[in-house]
N, C-alpha and C positions, 0 to 999 in steps of 0.2 A: 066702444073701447075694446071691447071684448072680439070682435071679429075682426078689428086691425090687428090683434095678438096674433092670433088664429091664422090669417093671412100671412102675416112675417115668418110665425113658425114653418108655414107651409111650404114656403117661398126658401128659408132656409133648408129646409127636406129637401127639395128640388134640386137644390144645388149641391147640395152632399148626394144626391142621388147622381146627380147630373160627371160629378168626378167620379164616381165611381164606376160609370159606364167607359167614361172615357179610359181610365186604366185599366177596363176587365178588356176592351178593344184592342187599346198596346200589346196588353200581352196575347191576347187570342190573334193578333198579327204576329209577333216571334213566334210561337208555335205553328202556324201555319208555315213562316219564313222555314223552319228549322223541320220540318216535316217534310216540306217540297226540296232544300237540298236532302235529307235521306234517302229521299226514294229512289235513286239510284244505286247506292250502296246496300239499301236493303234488299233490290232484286237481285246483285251479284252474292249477299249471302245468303239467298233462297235457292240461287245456281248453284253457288259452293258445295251447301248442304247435299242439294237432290246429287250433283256429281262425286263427294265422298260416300253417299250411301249406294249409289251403285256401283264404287270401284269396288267398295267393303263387301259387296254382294257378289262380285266376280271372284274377288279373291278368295269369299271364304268355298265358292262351287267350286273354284279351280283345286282347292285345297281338300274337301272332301273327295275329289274325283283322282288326287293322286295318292289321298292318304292309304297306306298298306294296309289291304282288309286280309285279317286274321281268322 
């Protein structure tokens, strides 16, 4: 009597384990879905960046280079 309990219990574990994989998988597929469309937006602002910090770098040499030394 005691190990058909045991068994049932088991059996319902399984099953609550068994939803739970399958929802951690839904969403571990949107995050991937939502990761793979980023990546293209996130290399245009790793471009963005690296291209403002080199205009900000010309500007501020061009600006030391015309500033009036006293």
């Amino acid at each position: 009597m005691s190990t058909e309990r045991e068994i049932g219990e088991l059996c319902a574990r399984v099953d609550a384990l068994e939803r739970t994989v399958e929802s951690m998988d839904a969403k571990l597929t949107q995050v991937r879905d939502t990761l793979l469309r980023a990546e293209g937006s996130w290399r245009f602002m790793v471009g963005l960046a690296g291209f403002s910090a080199t205009l900000g770098g010309l500007i501020t040499a061009l600006g030391i280079w015309l500033w009036p030394r006293t």
